[in-house]
C-alpha positions as CSV (number, residue, x, y, z in Angstrom):
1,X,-154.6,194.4,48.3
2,X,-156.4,196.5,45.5
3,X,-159.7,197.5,47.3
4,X,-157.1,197.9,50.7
5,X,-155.1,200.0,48.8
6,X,-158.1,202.3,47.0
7,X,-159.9,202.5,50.5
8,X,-156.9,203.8,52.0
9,X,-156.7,206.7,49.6
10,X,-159.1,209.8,51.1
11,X,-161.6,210.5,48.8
12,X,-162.0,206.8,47.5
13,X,-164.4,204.1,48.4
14,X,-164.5,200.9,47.2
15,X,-166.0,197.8,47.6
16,X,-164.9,194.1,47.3
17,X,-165.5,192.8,44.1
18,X,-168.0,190.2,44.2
19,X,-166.0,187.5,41.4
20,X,-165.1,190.0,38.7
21,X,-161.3,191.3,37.8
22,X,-162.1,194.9,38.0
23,X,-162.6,197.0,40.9
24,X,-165.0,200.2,40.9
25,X,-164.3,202.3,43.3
26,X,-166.4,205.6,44.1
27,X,-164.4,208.9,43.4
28,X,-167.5,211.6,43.4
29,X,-165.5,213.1,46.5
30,X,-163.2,214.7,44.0
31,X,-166.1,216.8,42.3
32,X,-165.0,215.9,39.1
33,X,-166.2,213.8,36.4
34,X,-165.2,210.2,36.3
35,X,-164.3,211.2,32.0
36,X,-161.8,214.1,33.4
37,X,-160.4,211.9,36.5
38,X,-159.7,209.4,33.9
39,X,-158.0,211.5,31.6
40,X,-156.2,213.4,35.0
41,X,-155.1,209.4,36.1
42,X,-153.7,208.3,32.7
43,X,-152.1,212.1,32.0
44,X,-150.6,212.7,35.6
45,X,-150.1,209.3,36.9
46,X,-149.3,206.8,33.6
47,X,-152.2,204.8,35.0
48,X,-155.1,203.8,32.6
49,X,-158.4,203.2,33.9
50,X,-161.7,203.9,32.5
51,X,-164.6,206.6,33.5
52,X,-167.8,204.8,35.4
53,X,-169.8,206.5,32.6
54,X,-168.2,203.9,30.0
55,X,-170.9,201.3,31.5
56,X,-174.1,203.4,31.6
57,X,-175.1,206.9,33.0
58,X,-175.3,205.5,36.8
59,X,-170.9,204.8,36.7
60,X,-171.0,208.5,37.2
61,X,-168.9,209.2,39.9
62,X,-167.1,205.7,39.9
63,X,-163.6,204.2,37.9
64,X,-163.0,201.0,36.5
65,X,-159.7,199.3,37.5
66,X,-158.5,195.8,36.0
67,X,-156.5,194.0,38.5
68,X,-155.2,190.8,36.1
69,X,-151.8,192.3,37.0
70,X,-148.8,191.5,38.4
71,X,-149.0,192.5,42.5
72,X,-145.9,195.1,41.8
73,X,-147.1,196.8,39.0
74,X,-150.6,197.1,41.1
75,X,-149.0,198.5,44.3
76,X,-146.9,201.0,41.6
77,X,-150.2,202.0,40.2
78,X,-151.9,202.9,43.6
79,X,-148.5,204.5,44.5
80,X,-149.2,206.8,41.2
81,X,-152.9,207.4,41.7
82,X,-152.5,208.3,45.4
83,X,-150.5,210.9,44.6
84,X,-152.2,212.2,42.0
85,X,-155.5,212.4,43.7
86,X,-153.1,213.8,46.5
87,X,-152.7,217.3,44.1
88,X,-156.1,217.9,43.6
């Protein structure tokens, strides 16, 4: 539902997670840095995630997202991030 959800956002890319709980999608579309998209999510959107550059120089351009969440509060926080990425 996560990756479904992220794909379906223009801008974002993501791939299926191959056993982890976090997802990291691609988000270099946005020409911003994956710090200030991070700080953008968890200011304009109440979501947390973290920048790609939190797990080495080549995250640039990517976002963590922990899916060990219920399914509503992960559909909420798509909901929120959509229409966040929507303003810029």
């Amino acid at each position: 539902m996560l990756v479904a959800a992220l794909n379906a956002m223009p801008g974002v890319s993501c791939r299926v997670p191959g056993g982890a709980f976090y997802v990291f999608p691609n988000v270099s579309s946005f020409g911003r840095t994956s710090d200030w998209l991070a700080d953008y999510l968890l200011n304009e959107a109440g979501v947390a995630v973290l920048p790609g550059t939190s797990f080495g120089d080549y995250g640039e351009g990517y976002l963590r997202l922990v899916f060990a969440n219920s399914m509503d509060n992960l559909r909420l926080a798509c909901e929120r991030i959509a229409a966040a990425l929507a303003r810029l």
